[in-house]
C-alpha positions as CSV (number, residue, x, y, z in Angstrom):
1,X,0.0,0.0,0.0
2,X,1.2,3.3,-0.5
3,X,1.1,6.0,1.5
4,X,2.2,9.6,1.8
5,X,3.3,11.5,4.6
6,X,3.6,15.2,4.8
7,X,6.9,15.9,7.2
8,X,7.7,19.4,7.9
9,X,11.4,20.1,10.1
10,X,11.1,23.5,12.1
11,X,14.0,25.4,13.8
12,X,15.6,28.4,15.0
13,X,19.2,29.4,14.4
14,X,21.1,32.1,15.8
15,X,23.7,33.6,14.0
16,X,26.6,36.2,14.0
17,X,25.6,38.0,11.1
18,X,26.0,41.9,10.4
19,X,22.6,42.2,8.9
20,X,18.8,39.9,8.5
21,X,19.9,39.3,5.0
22,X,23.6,37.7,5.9
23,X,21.8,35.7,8.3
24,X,19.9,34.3,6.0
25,X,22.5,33.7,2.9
26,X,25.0,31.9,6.3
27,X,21.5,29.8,6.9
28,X,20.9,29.1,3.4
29,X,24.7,27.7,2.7
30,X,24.2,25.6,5.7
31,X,21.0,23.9,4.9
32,X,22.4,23.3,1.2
33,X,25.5,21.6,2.2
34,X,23.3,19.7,4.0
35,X,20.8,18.7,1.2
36,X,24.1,17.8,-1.2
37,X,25.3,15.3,1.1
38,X,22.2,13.5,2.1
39,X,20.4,13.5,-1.6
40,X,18.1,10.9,0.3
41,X,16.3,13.9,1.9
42,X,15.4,14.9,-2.1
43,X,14.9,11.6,-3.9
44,X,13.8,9.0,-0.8
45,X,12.0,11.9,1.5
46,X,10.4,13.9,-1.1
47,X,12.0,17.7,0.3
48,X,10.8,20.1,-2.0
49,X,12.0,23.3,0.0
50,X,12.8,24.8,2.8
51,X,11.6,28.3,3.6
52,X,13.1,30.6,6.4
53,X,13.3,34.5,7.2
54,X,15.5,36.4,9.6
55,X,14.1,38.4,12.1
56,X,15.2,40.3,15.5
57,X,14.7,39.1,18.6
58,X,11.6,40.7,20.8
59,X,8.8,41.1,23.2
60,X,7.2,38.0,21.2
61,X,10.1,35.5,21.8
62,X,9.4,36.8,25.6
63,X,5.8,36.5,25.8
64,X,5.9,33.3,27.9
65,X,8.0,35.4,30.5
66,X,7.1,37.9,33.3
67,X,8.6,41.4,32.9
68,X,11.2,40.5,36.2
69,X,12.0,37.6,33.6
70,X,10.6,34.6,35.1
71,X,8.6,32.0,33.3
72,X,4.6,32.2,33.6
């Protein structure tokens, strides 16, 4: 029988860049030295992209946190 499965990987990197858009070229190298040494993520796994954007830390990434910067 076949059967599909949709698979989705999510992270978060921080990086030493100088600006959003050097962060996200260092990520992108990464991942694609990845993807050319393990071709089985392409041809057995079915990856058809991987999607990312650079942002600045803030009050969001804090949410869960009081303002004296203890968890809820």
């Amino acid at each position: 029988m076949k059967v599909k499965v949709h698979w989705i990987i999510d992270g978060i990197a921080e990086i030493d860049a100088s600006d959003l858009a050097d962060a996200e070229a260092i990520v992108d190298q990464h991942l694609n030295a990845i993807i050319v040494k393990n071709p089985e993520l392409t041809e057995k796994l079915g990856a058809k992209s991987i999607q990312g954007k650079a942002y600045l830390p803030g009050s969001q990434e804090n949410s869960s946190r009081n303002n004296d910067g203890t968890a809820n």
